[in-house]
Structure formats: structure tokens, C-alpha cells
KOLMAR-252929 format. One record per atom (N, C-alpha, C): chain; atom name; x, y, z. Coordinates in nm, 4 decimals, decimal comma. Each point is the difference from the previous one (the first is absolute). Example, Ala and Ser with C-alpha at 12.3 -4.5 7.8 and 13.67 -1.06 7.14 Angstrom:
# residues 2
@kette A atom N xx 1,3190 yy -0,5690 zz 0,7800
@kette A atom CA xx -0,0890 yy 0,1190 zz 0,0000
@kette A atom C xx 0,0900 yy 0,1200 zz 0,0000
@kette A atom N xx -0,0350 yy 0,1050 zz -0,0720
@kette A atom CA xx 0,0820 yy 0,1190 zz 0,0060
@kette A atom C xx -0,0770 yy 0,1090 zz 0,0730
# end
This chain:
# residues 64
@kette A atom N xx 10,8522 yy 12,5187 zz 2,1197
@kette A atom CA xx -0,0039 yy 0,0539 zz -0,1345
@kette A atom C xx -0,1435 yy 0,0324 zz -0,0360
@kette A atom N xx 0,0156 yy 0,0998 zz -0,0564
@kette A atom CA xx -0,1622 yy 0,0836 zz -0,0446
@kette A atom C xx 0,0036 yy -0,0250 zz -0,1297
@kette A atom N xx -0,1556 yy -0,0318 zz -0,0604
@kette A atom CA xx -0,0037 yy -0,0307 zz -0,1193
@kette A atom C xx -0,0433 yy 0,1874 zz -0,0405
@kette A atom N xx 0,0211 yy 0,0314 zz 0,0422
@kette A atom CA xx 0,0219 yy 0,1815 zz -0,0800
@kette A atom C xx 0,1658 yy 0,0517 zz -0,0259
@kette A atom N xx -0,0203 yy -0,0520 zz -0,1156
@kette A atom CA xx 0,1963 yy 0,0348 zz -0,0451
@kette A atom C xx 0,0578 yy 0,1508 zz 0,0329
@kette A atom N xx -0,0753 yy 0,0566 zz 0,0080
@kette A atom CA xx 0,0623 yy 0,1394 zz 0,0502
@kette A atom C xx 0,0621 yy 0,0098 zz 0,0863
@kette A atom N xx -0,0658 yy -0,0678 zz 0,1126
@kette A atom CA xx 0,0703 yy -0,0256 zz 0,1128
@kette A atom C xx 0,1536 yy -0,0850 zz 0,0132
@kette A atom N xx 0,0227 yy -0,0506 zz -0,1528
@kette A atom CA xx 0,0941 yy -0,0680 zz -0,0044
@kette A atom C xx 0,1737 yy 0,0933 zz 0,0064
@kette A atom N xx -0,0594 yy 0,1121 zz -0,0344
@kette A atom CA xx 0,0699 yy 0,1046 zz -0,0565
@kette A atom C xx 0,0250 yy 0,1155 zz 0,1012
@kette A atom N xx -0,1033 yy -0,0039 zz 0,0360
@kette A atom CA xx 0,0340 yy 0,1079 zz 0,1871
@kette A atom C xx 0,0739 yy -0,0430 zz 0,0858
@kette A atom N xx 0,0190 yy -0,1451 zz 0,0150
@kette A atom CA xx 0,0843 yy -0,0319 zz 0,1123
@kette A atom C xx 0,1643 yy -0,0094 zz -0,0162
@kette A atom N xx 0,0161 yy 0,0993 zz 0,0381
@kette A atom CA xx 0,1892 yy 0,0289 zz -0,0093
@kette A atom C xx 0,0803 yy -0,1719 zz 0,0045
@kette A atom N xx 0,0749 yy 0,0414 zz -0,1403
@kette A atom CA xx 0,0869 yy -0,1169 zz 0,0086
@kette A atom C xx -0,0341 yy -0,1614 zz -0,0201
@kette A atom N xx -0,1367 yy 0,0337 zz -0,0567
@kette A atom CA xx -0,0386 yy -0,1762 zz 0,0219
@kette A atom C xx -0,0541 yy 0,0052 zz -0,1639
@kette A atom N xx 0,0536 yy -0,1404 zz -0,0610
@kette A atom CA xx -0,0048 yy -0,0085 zz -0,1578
@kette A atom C xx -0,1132 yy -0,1247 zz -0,0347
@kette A atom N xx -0,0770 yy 0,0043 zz -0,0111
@kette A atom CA xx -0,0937 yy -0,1119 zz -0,0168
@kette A atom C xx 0,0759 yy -0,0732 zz -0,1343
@kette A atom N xx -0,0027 yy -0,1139 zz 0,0325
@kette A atom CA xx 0,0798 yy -0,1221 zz -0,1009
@kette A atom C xx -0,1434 yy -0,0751 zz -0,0552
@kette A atom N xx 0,0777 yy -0,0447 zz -0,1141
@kette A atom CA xx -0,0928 yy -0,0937 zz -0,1035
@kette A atom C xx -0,1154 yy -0,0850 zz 0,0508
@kette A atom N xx 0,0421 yy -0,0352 zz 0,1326
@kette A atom CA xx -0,0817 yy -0,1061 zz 0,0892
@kette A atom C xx -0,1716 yy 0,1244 zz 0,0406
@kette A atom N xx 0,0080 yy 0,0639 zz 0,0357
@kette A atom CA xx 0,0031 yy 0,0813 zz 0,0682
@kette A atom C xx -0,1206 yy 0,0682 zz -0,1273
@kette A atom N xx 0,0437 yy -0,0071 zz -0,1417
@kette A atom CA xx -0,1021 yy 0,0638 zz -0,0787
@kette A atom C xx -0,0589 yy -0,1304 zz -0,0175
@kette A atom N xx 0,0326 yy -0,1142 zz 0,0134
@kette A atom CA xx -0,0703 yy -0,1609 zz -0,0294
@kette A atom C xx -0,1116 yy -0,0013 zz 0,0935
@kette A atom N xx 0,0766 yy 0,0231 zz 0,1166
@kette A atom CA xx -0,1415 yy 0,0124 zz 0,1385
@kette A atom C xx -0,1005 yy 0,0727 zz -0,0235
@kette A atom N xx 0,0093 yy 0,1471 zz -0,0348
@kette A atom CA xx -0,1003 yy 0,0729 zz -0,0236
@kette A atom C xx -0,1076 yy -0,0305 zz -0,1581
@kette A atom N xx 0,0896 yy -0,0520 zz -0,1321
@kette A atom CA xx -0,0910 yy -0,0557 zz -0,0542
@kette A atom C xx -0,0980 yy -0,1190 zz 0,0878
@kette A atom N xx 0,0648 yy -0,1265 zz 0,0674
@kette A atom CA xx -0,0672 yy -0,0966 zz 0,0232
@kette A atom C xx -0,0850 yy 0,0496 zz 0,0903
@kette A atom N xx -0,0159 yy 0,1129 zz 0,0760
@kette A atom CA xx -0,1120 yy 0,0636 zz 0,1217
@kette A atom C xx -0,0991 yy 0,0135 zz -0,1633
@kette A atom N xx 0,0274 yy 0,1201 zz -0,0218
@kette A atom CA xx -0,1017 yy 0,0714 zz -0,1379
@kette A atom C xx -0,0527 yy -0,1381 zz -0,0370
@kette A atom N xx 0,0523 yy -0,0992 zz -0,0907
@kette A atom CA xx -0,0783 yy -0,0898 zz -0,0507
@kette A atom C xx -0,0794 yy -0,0698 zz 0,1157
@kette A atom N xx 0,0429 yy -0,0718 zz 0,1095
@kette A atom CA xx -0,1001 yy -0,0303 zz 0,0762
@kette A atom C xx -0,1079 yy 0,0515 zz 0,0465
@kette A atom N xx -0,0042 yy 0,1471 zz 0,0187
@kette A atom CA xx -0,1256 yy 0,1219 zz 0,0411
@kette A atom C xx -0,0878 yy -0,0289 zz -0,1140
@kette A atom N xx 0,0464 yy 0,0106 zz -0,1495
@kette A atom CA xx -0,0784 yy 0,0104 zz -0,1251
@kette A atom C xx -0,0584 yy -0,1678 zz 0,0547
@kette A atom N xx 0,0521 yy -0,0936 zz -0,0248
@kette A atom CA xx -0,0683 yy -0,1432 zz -0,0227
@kette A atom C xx -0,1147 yy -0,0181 zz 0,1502
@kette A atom N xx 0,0569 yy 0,0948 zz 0,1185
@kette A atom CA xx -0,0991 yy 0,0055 zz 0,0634
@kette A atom C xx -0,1931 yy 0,0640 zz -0,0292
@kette A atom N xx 0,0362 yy 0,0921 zz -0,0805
@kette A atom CA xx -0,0278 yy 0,0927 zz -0,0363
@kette A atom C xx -0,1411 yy -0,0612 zz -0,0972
@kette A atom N xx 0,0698 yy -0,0634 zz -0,0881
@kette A atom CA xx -0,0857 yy -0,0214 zz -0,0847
@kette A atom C xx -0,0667 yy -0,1544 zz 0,0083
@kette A atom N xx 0,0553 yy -0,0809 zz 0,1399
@kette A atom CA xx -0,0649 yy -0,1139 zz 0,0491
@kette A atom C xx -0,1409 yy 0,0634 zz 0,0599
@kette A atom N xx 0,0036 yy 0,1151 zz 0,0465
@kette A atom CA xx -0,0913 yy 0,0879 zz 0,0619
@kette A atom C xx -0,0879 yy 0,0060 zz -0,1022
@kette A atom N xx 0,0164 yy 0,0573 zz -0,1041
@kette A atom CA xx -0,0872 yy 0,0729 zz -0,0821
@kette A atom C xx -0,0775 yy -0,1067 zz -0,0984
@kette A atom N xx 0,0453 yy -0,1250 zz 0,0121
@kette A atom CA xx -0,0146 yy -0,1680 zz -0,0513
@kette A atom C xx -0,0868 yy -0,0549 zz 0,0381
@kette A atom N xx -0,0356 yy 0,0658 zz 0,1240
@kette A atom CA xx -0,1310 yy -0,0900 zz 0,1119
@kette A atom C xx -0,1274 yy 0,0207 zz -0,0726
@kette A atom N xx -0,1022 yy -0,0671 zz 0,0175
@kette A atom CA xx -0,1333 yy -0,0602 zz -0,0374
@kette A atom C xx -0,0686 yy 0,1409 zz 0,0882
@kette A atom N xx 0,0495 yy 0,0396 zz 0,0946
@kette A atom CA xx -0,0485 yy 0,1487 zz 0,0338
@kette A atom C xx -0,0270 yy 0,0904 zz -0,1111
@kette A atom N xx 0,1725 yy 0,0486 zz -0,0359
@kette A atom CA xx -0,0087 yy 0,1302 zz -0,1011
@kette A atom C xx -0,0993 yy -0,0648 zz -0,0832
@kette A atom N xx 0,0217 yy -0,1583 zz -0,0776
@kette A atom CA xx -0,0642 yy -0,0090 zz -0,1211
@kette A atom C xx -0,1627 yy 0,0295 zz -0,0072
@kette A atom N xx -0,0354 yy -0,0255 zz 0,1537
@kette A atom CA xx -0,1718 yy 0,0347 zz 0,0500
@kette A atom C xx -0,0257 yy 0,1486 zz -0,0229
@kette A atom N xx 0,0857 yy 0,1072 zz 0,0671
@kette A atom CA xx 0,0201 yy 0,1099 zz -0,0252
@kette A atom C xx 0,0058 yy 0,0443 zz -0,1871
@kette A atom N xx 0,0576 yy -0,0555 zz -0,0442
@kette A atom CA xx 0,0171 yy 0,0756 zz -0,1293
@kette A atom C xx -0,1444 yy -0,0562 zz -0,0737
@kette A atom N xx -0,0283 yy -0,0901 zz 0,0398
@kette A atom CA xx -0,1542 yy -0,0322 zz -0,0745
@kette A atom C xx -0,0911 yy 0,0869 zz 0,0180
@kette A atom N xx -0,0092 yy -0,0075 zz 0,1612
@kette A atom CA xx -0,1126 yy 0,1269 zz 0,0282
@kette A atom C xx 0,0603 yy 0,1482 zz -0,0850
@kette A atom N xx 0,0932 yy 0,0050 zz 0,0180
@kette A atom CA xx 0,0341 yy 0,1152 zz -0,0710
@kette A atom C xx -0,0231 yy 0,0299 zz -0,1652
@kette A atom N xx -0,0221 yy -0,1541 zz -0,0692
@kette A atom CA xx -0,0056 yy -0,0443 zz -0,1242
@kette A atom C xx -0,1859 yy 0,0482 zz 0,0073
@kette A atom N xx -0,0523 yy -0,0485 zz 0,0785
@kette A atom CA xx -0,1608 yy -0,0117 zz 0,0219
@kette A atom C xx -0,0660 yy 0,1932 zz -0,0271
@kette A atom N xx 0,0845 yy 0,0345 zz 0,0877
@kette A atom CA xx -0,0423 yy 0,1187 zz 0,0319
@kette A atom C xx 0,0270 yy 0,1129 zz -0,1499
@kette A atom N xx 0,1276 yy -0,0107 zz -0,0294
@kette A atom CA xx 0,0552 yy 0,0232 zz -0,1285
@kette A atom C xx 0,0333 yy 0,1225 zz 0,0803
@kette A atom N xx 0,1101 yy -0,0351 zz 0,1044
@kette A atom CA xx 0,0458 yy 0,1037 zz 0,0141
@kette A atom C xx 0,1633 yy 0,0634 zz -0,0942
@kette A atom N xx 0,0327 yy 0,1371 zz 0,0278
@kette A atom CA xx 0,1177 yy 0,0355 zz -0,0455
@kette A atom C xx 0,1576 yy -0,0593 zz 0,0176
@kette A atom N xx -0,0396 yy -0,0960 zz 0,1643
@kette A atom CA xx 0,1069 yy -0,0584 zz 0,0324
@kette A atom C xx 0,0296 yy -0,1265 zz -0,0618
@kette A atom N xx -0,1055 yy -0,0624 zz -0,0073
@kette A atom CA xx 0,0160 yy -0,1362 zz -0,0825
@kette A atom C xx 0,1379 yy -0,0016 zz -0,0393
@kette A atom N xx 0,0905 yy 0,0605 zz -0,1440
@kette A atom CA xx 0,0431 yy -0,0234 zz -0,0790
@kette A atom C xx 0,1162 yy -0,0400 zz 0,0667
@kette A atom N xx 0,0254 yy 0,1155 zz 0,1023
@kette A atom CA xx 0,1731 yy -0,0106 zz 0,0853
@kette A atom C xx -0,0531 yy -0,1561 zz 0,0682
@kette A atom N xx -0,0609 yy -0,0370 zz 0,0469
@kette A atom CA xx -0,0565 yy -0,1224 zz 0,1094
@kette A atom C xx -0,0002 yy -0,1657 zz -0,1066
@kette A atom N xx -0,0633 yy 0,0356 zz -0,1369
@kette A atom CA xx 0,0075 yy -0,0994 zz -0,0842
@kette A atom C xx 0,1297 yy -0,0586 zz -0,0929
@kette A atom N xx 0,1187 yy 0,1102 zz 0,0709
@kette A atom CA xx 0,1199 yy -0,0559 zz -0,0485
@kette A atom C xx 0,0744 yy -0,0979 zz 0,0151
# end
């Protein structure tokens, strides 16, 4: 199963069930919580300082 639903719909004869839209939420939410464990690290936060320092344009998206 592909988390691109389109594909759910091309394949002749096959009906994706309730389970099936549960799975693909619980993929999506796990990618996001991956996602933003990433963006959580003492890295980015080093990054957005210098970026704070510099006064750059990016700051703002980075200091969210």
C-alpha cells in the first residue's frame, strides 16, 4: 500500500477500507512527529541564532 491515495483508485477492483485510511493517517502522523523531532535538535536551534545574529530574512520561518 502506497501512501499516495491516487493510486488507491487506479488499481481495478480494489476498495481501500477504513483500516486502510487509519494506516495512512498513522504513516502521515508518524513522518510529521519525525519531522519535527528533527527540527527540535539543539542543531536547528544553533542555526536559527546565527541566523538571529546575522538578522537574516530567514530567521522568522526558523524561529517558529
Amino acid at each position: 500500500m502506497t501512501a499516495d491515495p491516487a493510486v488507491w483508485v487506479q488499481e481495478p477492483n480494489t476498495y481501500p477500507g477504513p483500516l486502510t485510511e487509519v494506516d495512512f493517517w498513522t504513516e502521515r502522523a508518524a513522518n510529521l512527529n519525525s519531522i519535527h523531532q528533527q527540527l527540535s535538535t539543539e542543531r536547528v536551534k544553533k542555526v536559527a541564532k546565527v541566523l538571529e545574529l546575522v538578522k537574516s530574512t530567514y530567521y522568522p520561518a526558523f524561529n517558529r
